[in-house]
N, C-alpha and C positions, 0 to 999 in steps of 0.2 A: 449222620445228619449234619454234623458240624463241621463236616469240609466245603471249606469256602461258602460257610453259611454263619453268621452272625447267632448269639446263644437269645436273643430276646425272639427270632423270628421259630428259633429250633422248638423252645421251651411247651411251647403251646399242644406243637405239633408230636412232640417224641410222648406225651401223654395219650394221646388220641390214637396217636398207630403200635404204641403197647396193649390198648385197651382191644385193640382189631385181631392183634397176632404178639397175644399176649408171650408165644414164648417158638422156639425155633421149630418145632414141628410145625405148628398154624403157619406162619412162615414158609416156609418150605413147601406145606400144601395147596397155600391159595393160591388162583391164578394170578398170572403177569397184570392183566389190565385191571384186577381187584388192588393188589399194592401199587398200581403206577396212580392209582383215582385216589390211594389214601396216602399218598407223597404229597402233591399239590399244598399250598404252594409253595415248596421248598424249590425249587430246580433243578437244573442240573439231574435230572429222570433218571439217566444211565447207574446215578448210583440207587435206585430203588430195585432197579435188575439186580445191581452187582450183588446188594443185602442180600436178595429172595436166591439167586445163585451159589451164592455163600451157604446159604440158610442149607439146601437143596443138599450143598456137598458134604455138611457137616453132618447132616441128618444120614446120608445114605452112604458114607465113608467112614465116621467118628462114633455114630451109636448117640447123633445128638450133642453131643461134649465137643466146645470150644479146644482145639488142641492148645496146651499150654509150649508152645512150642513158635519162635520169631521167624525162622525161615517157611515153617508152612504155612503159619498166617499169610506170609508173604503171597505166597502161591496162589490164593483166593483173589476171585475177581474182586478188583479196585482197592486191594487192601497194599499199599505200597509201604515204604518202612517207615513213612511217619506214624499211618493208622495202626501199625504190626505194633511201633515200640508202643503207641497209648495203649492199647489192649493190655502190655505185656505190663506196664508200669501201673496202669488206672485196675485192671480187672484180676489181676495175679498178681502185682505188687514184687515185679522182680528189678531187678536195677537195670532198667533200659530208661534212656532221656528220649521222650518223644521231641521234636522240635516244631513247631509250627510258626506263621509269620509274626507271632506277636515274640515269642521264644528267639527266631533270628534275629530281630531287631534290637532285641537287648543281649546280647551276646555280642552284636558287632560293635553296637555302643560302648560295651562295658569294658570291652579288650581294645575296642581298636581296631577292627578290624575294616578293612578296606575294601571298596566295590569289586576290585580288582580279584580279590581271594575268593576261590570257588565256594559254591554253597555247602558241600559236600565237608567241607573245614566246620561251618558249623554245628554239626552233629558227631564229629569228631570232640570238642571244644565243649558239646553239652555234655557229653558223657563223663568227658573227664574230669569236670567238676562236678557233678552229682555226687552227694551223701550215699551212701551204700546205706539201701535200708530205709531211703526215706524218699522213693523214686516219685510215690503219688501226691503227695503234700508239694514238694518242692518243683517238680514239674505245674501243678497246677497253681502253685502261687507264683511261679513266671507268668504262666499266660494269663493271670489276673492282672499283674505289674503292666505286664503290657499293654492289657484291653483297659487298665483305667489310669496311668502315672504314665509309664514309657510309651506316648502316643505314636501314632507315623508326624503327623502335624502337632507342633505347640502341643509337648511334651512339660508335664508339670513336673520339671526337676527338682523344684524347693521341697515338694511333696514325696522324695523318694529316698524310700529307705537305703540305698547304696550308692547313692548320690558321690559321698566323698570316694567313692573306690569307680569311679565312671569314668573313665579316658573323652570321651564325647562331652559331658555336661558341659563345660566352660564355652564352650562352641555354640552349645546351644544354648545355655541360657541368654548366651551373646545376640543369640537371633542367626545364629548360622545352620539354622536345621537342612542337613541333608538330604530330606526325604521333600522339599519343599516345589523342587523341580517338576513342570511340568509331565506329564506320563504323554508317549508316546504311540498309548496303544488304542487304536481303532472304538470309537465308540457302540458301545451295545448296540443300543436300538438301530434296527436295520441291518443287522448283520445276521448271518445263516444260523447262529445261536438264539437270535433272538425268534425268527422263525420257527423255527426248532423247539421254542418254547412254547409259542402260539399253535403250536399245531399237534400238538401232545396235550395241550390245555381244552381246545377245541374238542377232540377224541372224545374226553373226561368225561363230557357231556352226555357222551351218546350211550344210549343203555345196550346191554350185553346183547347179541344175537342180532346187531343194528350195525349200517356204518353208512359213511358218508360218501356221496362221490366228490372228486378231485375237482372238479370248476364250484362246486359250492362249499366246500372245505378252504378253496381259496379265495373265495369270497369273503369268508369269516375270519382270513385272518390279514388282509388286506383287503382295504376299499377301493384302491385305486388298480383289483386285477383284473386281468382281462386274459382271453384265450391265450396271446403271444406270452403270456406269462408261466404257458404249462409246464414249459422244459424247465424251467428254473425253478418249477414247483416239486415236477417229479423226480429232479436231481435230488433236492431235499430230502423228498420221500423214501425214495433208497437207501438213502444214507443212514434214514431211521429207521427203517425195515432191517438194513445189515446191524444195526446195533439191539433187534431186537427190541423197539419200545412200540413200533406199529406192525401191522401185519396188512397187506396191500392183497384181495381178493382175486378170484381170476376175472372178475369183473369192470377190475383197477378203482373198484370202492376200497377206502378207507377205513381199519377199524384199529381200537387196541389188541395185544396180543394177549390170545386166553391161552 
């Protein structure tokens, strides 16, 4: 839940959908459009698949038991080596350094390190400095440093504990914060994610054994659609049917995937 999802929007939600499928069987068993309605509103849906997937493989490969093992996590949908090392350091408590954005941030500050040097040097760079032994403390009190002292913007350097050992501070306390530059990437709303999200949120709605057709599904998620809009809708549509988060009838109605 907490890939590229904020801990204040998570907090609420990881209570509510433990209480649903409180443990990897329930998981595993319930349907697709039961965990994609008790996702909401987290985003990003695919990872509510990839969990129940996950869930799926562990149950009917592993006997239920997480493998304490970093290359097979790997192998599990959506689980790449950031979420493999947090499992491996937060849930088994082995010396692997997860890295996540708040974690790079202050790595590249603290060394020196340059836009220029691949990401990949990062998790290199965490490893190497990790405590042997103390993978889940020390990793989590990075990504605290980061989410409240080592900000992206107007970083409170006075306020930090390794302040004197920071290659960046002087620069920024200067007011020269790197991260300050405008971002170049395409805004949300209106873009095919953002649909994508409207139109999985829409579904939610609908009660099981029910669905919606395609001019009034696009209706709901746009005011301003209209017929000449269909192909650009059912593009969508497919794209979410091959990822498995809707299931399009032989009717070309609308439902979630049971």
């Amino acid at each position: 839940m907490l890939q590229q999802t904020g801990v204040e929007r998570v907090k609420k939600k990881y209570v509510e959908f433990l209480e649903l499928f409180p443990d990897i069987e329930t998981l595993a068993g319930a349907s697709s459009a039961d965990v994609i309605r008790a996702w909401s509103p987290l985003g990003y849906n695919r990872r509510a698949l990839n969990l129940k997937r996950t869930a799926e493989l562990v149950v009917a490969e592993y006997r239920g038991q997480i493998p304490r093992d970093e290359e097979t996590l790997k192998s599990f949908p959506g689980i790449g080596p950031y979420t493999a090392a947090a499992v491996m350091a937060f849930a088994f408590h082995e010396d692997k350094a997860p890295v996540d954005t708040n974690i790079s941030r202050i790595l590249r500050r603290l060394f020196g390190i340059g836009r220029d040097v691949a990401k990949r040097e990062d998790a290199l760079m965490a490893q190497k400095i990790l405590p042997l032994g103390k993978a889940s403390a020390w990793s989590q009190a990075l990504m605290d440093l980061g989410a409240t002292i080592c900000l992206p913007r107007k970083p409170l350097c006075h306020e930090c504990p390794i302040l004197e050992y920071c290659d960046a501070a002087p620069k920024l306390i200067a007011g020269g914060d790197e991260d300050t530059a405008p971002k170049s990437s395409s805004p949300y709303v209106g873009s095919t994610r953002y649909y994508r999200g409207r139109i999985v949120e829409a579904l939610r709605g609908v009660p099981d054994g029910s669905s919606l057709g395609v001019l009034d599904l696009g209706h709901m998620i746009r005011d301003d659609f209209t017929s000449s809009d269909l192909n650009w809708l059912q593009l969508i549509l497919f794209g979410l049917r091959e990822d498995g988060l809707i299931a399009i009838e032989d009717s070309g109605d609308v439902t979630l995937p049971v």
